[in-house]
mmCIF file of the N, C-alpha and C atoms, coordinates in Angstrom:
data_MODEL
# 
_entry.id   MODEL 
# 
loop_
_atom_site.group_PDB 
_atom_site.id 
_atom_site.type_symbol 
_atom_site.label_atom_id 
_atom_site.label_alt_id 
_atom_site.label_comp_id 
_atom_site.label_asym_id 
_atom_site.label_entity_id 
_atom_site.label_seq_id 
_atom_site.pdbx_PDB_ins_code 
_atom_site.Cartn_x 
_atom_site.Cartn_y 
_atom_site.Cartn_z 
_atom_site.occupancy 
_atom_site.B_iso_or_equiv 
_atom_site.pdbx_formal_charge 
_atom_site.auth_seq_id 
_atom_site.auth_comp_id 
_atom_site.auth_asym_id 
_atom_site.auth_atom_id 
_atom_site.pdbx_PDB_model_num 
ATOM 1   N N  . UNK A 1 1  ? 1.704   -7.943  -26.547 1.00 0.00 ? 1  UNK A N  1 
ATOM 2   C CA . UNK A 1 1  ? 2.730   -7.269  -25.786 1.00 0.00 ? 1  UNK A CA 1 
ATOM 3   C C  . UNK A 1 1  ? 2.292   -5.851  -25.435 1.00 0.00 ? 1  UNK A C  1 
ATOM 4   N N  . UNK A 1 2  ? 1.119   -5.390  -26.291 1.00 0.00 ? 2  UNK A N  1 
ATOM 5   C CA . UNK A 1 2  ? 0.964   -3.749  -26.020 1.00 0.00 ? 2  UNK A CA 1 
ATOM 6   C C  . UNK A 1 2  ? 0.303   -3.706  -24.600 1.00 0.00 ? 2  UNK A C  1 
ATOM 7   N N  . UNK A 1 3  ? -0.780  -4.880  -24.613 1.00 0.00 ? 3  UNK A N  1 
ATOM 8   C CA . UNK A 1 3  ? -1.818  -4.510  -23.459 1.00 0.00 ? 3  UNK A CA 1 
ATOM 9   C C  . UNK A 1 3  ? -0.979  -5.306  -22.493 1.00 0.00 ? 3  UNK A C  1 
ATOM 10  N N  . UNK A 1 4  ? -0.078  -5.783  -22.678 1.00 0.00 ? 4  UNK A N  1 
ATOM 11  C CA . UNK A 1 4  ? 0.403   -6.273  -21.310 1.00 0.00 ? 4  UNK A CA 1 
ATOM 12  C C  . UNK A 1 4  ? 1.217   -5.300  -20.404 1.00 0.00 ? 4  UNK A C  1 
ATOM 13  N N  . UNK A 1 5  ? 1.903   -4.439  -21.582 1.00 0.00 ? 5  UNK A N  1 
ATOM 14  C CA . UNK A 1 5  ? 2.029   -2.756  -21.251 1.00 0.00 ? 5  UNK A CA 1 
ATOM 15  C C  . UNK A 1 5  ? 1.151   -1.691  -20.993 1.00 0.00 ? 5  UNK A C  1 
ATOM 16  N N  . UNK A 1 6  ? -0.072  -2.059  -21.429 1.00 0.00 ? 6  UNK A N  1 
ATOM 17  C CA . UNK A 1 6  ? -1.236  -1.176  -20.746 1.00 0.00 ? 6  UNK A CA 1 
ATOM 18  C C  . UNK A 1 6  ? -1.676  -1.858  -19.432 1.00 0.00 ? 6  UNK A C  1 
ATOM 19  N N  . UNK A 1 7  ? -1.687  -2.934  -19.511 1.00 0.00 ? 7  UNK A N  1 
ATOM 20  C CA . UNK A 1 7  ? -2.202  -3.631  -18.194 1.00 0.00 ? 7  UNK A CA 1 
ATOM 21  C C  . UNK A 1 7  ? -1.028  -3.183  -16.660 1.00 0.00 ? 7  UNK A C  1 
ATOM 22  N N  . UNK A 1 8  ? 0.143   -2.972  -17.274 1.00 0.00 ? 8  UNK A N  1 
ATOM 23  C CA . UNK A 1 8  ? 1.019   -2.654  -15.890 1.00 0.00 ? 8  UNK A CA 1 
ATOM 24  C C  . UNK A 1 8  ? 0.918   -1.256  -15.571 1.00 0.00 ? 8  UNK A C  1 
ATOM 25  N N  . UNK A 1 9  ? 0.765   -0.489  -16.936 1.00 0.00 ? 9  UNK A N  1 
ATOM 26  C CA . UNK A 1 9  ? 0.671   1.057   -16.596 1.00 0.00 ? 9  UNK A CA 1 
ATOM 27  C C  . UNK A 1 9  ? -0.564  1.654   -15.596 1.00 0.00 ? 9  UNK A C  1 
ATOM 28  N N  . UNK A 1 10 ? -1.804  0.777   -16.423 1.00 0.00 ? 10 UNK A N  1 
ATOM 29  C CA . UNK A 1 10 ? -2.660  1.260   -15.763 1.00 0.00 ? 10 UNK A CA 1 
ATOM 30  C C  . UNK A 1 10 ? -3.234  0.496   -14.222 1.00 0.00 ? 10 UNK A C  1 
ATOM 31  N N  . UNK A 1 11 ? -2.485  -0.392  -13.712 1.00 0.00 ? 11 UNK A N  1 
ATOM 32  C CA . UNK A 1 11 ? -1.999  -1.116  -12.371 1.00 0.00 ? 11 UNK A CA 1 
ATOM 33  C C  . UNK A 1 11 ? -1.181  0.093   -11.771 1.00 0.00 ? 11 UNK A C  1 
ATOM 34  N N  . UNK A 1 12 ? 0.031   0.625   -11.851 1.00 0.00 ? 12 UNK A N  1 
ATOM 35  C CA . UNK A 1 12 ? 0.501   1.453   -11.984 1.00 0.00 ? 12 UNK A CA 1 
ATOM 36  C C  . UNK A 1 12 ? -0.494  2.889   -11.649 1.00 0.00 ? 12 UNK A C  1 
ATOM 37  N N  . UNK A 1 13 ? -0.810  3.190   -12.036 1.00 0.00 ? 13 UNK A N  1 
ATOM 38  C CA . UNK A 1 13 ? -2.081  4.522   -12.043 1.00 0.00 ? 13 UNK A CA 1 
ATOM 39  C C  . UNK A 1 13 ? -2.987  4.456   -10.820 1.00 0.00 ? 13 UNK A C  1 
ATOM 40  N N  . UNK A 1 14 ? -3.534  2.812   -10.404 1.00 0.00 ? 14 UNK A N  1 
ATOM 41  C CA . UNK A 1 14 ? -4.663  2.555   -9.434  1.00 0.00 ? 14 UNK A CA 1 
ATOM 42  C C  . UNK A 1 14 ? -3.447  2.630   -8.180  1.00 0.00 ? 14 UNK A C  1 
ATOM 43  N N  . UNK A 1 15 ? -2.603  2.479   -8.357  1.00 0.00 ? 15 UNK A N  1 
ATOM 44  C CA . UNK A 1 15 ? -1.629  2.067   -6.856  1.00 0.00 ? 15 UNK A CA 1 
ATOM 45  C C  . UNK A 1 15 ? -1.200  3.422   -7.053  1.00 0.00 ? 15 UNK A C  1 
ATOM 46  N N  . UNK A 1 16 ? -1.141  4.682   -7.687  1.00 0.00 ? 16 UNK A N  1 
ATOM 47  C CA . UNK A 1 16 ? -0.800  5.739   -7.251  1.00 0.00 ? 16 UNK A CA 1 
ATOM 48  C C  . UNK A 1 16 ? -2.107  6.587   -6.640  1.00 0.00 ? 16 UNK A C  1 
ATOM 49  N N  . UNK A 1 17 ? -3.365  6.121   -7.425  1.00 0.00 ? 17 UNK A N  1 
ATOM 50  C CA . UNK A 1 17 ? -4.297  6.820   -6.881  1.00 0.00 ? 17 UNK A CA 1 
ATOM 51  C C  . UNK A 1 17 ? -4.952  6.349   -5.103  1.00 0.00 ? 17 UNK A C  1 
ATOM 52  N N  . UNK A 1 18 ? -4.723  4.847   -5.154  1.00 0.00 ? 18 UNK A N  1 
ATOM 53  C CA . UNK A 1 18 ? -5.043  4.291   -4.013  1.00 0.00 ? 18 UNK A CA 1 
ATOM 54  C C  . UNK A 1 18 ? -4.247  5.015   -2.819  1.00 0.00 ? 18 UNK A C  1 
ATOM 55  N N  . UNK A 1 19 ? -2.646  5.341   -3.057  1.00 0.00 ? 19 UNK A N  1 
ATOM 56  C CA . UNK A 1 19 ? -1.952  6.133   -2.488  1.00 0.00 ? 19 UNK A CA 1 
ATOM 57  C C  . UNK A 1 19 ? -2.420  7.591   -1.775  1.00 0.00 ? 19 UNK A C  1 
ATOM 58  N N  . UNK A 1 20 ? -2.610  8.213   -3.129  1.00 0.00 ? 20 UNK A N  1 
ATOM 59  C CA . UNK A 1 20 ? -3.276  9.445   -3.495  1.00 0.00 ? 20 UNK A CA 1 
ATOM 60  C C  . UNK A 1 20 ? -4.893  9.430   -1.739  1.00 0.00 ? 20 UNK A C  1 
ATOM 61  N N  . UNK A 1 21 ? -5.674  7.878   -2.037  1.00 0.00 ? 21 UNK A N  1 
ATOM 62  C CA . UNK A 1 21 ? -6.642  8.166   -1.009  1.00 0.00 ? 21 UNK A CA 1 
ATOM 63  C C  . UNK A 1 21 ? -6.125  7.908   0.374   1.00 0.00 ? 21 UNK A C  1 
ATOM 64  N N  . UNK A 1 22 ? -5.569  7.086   0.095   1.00 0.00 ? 22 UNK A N  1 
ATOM 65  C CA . UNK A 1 22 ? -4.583  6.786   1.125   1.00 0.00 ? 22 UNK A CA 1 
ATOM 66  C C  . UNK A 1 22 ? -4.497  8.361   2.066   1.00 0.00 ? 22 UNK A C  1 
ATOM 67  N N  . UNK A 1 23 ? -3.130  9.140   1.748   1.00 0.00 ? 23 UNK A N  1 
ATOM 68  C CA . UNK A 1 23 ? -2.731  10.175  2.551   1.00 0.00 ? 23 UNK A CA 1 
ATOM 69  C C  . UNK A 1 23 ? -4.133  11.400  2.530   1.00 0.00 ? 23 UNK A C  1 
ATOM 70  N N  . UNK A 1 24 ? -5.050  11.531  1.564   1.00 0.00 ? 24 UNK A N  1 
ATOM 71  C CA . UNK A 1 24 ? -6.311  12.121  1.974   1.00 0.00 ? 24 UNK A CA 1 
ATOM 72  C C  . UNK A 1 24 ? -7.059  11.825  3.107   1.00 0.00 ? 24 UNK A C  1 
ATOM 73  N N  . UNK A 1 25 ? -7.016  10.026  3.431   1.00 0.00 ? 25 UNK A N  1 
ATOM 74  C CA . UNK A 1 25 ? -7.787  9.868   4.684   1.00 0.00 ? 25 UNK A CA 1 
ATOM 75  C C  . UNK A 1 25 ? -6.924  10.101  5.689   1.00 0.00 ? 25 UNK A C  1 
ATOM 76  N N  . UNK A 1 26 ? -5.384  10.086  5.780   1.00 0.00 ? 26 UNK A N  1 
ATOM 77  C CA . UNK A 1 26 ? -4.433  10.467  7.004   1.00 0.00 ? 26 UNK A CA 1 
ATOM 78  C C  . UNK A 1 26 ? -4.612  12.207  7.038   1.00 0.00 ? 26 UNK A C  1 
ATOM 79  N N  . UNK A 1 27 ? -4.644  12.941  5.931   1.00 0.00 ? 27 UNK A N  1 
ATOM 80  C CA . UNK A 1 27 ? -4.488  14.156  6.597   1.00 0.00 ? 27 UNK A CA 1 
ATOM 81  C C  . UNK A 1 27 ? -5.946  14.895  6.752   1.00 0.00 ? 27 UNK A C  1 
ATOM 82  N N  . UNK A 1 28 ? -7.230  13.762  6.781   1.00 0.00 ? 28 UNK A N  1 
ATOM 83  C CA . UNK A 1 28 ? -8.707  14.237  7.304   1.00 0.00 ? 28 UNK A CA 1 
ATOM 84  C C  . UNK A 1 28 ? -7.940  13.643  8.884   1.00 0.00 ? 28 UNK A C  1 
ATOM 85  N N  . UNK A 1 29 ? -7.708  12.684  9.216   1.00 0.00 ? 29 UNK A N  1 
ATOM 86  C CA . UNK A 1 29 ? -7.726  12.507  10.264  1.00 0.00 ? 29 UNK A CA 1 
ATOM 87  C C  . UNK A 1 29 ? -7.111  12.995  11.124  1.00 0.00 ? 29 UNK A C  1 
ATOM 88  N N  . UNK A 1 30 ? -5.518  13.679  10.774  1.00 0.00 ? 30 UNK A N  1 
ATOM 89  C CA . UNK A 1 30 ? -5.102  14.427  11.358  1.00 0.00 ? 30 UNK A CA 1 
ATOM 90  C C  . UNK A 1 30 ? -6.036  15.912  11.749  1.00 0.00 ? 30 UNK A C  1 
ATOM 91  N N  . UNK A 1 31 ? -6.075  16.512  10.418  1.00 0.00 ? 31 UNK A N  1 
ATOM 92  C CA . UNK A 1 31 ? -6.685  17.537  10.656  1.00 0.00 ? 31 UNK A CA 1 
ATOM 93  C C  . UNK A 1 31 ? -8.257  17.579  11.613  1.00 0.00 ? 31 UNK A C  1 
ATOM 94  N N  . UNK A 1 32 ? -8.752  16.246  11.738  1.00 0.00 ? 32 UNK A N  1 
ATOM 95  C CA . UNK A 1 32 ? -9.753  16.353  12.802  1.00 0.00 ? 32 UNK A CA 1 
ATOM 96  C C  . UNK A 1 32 ? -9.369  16.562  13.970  1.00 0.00 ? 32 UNK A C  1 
ATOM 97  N N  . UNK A 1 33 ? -8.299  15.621  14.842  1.00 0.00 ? 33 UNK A N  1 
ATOM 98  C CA . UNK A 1 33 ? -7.867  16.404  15.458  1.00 0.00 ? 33 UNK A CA 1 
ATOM 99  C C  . UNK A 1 33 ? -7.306  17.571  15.932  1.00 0.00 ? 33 UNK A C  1 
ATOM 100 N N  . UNK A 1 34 ? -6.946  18.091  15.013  1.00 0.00 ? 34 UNK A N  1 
ATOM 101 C CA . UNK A 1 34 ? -6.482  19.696  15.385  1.00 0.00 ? 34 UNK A CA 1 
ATOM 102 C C  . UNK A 1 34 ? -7.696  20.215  15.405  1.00 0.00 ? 34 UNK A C  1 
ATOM 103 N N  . UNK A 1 35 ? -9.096  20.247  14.572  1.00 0.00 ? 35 UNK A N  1 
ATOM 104 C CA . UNK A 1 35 ? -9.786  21.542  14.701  1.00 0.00 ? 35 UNK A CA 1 
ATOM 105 C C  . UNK A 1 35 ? -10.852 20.960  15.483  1.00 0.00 ? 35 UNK A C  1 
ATOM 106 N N  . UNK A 1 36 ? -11.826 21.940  15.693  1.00 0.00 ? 36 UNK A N  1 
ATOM 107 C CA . UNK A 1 36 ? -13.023 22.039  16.415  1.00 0.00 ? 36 UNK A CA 1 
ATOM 108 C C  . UNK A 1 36 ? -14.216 21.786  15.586  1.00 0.00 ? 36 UNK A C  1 
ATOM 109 N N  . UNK A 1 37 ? -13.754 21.989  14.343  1.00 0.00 ? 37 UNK A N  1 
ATOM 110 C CA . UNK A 1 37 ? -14.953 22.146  12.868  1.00 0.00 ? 37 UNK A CA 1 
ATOM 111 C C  . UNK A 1 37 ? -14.766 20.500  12.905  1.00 0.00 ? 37 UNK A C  1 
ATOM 112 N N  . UNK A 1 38 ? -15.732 19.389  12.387  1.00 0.00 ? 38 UNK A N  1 
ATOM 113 C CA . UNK A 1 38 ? -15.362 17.956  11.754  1.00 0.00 ? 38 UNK A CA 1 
ATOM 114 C C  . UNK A 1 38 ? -16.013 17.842  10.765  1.00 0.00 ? 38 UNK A C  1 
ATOM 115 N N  . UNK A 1 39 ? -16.759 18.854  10.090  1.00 0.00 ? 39 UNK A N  1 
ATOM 116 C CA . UNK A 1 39 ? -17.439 19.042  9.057   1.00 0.00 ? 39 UNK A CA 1 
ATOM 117 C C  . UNK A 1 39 ? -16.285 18.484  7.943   1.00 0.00 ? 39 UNK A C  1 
ATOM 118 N N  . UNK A 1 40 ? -15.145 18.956  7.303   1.00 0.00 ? 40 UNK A N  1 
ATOM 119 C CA . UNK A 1 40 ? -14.465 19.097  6.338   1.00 0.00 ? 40 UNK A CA 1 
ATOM 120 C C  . UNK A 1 40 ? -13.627 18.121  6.586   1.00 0.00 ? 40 UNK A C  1 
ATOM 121 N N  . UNK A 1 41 ? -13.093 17.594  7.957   1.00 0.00 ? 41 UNK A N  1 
ATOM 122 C CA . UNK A 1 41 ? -12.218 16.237  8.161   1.00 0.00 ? 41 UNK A CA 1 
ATOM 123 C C  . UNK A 1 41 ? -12.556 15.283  7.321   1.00 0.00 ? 41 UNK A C  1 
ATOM 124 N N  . UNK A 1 42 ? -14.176 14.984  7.771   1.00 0.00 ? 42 UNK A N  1 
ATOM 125 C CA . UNK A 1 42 ? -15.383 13.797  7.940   1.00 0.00 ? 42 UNK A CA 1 
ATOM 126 C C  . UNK A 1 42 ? -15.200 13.815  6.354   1.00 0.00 ? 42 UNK A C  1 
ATOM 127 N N  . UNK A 1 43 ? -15.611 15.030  5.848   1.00 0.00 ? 43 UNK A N  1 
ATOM 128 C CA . UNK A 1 43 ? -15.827 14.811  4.575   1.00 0.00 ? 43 UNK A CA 1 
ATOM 129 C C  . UNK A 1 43 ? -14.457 14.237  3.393   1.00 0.00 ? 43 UNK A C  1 
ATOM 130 N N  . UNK A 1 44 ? -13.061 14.992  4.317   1.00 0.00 ? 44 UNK A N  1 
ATOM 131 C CA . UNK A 1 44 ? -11.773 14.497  3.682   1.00 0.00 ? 44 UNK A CA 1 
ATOM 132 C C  . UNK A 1 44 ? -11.860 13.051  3.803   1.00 0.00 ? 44 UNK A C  1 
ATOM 133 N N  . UNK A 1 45 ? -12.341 12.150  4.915   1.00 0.00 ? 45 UNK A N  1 
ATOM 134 C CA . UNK A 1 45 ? -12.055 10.813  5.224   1.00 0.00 ? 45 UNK A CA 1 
ATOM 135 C C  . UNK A 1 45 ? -12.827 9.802   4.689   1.00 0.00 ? 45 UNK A C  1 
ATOM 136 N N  . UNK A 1 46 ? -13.977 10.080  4.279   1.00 0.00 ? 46 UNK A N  1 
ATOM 137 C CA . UNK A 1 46 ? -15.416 10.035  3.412   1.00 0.00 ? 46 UNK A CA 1 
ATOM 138 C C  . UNK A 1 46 ? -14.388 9.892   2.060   1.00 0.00 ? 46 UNK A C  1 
ATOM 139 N N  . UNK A 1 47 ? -13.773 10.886  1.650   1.00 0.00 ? 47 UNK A N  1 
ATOM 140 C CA . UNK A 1 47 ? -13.484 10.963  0.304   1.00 0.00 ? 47 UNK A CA 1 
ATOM 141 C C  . UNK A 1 47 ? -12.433 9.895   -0.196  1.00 0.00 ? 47 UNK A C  1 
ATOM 142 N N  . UNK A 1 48 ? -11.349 10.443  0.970   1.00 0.00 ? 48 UNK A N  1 
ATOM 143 C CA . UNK A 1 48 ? -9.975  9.175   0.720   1.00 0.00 ? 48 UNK A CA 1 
ATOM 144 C C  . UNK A 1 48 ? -10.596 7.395   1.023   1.00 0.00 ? 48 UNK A C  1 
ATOM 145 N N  . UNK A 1 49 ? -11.790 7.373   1.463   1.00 0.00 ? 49 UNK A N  1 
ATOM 146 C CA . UNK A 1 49 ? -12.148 5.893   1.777   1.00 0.00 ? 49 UNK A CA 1 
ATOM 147 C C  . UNK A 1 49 ? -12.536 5.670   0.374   1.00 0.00 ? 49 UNK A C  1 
ATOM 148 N N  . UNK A 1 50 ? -13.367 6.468   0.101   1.00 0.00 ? 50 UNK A N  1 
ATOM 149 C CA . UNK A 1 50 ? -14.226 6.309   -1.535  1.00 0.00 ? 50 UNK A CA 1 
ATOM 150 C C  . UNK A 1 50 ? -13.495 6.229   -2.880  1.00 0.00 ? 50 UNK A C  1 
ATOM 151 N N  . UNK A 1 51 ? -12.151 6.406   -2.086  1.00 0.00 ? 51 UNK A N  1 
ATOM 152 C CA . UNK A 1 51 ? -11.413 6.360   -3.457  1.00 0.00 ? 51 UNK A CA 1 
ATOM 153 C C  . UNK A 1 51 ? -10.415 5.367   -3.276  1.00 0.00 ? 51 UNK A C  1 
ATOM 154 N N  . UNK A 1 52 ? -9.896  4.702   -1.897  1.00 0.00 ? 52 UNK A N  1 
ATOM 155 C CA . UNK A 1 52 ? -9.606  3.359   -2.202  1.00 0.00 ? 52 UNK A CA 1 
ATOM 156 C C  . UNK A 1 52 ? -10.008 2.568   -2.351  1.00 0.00 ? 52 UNK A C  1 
ATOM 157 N N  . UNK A 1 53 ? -11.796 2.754   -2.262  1.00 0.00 ? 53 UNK A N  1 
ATOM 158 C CA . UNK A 1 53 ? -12.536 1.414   -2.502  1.00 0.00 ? 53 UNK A CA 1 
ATOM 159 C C  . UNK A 1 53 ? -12.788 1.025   -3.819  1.00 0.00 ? 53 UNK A C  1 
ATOM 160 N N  . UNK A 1 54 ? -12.630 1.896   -4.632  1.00 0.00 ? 54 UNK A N  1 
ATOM 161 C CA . UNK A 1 54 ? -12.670 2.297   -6.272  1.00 0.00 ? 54 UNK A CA 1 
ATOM 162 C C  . UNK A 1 54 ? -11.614 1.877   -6.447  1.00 0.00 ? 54 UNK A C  1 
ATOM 163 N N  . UNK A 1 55 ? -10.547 2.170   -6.453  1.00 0.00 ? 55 UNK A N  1 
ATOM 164 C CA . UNK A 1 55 ? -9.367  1.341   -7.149  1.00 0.00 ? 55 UNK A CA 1 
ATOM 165 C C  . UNK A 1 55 ? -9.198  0.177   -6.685  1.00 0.00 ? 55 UNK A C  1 
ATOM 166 N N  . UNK A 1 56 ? -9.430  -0.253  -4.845  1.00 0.00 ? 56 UNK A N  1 
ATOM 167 C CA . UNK A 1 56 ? -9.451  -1.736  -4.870  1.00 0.00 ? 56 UNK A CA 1 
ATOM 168 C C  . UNK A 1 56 ? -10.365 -2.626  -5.746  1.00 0.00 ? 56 UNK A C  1 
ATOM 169 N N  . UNK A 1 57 ? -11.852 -2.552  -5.887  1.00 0.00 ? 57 UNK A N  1 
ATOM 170 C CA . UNK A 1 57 ? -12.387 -2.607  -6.385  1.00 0.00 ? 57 UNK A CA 1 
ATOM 171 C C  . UNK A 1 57 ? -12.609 -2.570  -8.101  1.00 0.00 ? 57 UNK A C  1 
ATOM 172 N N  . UNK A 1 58 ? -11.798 -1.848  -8.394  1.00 0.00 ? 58 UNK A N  1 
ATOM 173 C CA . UNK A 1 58 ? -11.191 -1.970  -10.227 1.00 0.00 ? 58 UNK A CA 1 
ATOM 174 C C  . UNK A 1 58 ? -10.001 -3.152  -10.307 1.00 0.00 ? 58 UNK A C  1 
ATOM 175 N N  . UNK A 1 59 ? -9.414  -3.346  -9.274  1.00 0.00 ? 59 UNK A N  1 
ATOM 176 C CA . UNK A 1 59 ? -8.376  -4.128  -9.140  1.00 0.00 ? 59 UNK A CA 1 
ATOM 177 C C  . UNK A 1 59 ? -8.910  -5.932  -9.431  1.00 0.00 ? 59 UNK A C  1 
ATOM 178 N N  . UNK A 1 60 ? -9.812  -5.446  -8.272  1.00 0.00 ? 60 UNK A N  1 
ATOM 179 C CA . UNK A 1 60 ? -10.667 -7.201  -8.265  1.00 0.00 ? 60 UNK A CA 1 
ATOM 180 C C  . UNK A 1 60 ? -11.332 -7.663  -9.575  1.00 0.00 ? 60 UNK A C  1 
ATOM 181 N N  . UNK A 1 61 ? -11.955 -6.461  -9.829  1.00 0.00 ? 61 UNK A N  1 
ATOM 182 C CA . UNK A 1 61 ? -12.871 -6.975  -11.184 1.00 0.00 ? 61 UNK A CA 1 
ATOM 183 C C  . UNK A 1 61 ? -11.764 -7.330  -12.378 1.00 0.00 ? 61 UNK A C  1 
ATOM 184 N N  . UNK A 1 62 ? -10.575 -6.250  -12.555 1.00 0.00 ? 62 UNK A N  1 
ATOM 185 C CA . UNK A 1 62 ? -9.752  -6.660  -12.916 1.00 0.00 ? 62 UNK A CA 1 
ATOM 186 C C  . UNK A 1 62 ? -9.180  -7.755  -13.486 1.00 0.00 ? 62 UNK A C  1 
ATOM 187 N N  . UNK A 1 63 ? -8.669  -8.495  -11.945 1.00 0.00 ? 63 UNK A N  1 
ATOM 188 C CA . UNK A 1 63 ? -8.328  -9.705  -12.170 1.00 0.00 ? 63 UNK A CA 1 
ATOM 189 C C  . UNK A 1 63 ? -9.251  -10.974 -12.136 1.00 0.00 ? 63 UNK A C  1 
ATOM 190 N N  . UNK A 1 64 ? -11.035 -10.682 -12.029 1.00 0.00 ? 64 UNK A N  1 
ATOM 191 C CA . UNK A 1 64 ? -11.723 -11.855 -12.542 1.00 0.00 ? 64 UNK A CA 1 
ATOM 192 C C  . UNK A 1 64 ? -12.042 -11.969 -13.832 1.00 0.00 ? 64 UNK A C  1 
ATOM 193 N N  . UNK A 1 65 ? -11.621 -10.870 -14.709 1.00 0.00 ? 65 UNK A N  1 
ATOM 194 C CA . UNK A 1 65 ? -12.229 -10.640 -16.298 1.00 0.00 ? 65 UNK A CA 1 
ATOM 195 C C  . UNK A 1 65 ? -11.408 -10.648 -16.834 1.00 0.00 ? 65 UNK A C  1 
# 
């Protein structure tokens, strides 16, 4: 019963962080459009991708093990 309570919490944690990359890659993309710089967008959108692929990716292995 404990880890079935660790297992939702930390489900729980990946769907806030996936979130978390989520609105990082919306506000690189916004902010590319507004500026002239795409140095720091690129790199915001770079980041929020890299971090939903990590929690999707913890998710899958997840549920094959």
């Amino acid at each position: 019963m404990n880890s079935n309570s660790t297992d939702e919490n930390s489900k729980g944690i990946r769907g806030v962080i996936s979130i978390m990359g989520m609105i990082l890659l919306i506000i690189g993309m916004v902010y590319s459009v507004q500026t002239e710089v795409h140095i720091i967008p690129t790199v915001m959108m770079i980041a929020g991708t890299i971090v939903i692929l990590i929690a999707e990716k913890t998710t899958l292995n997840e549920r094959d093990g």
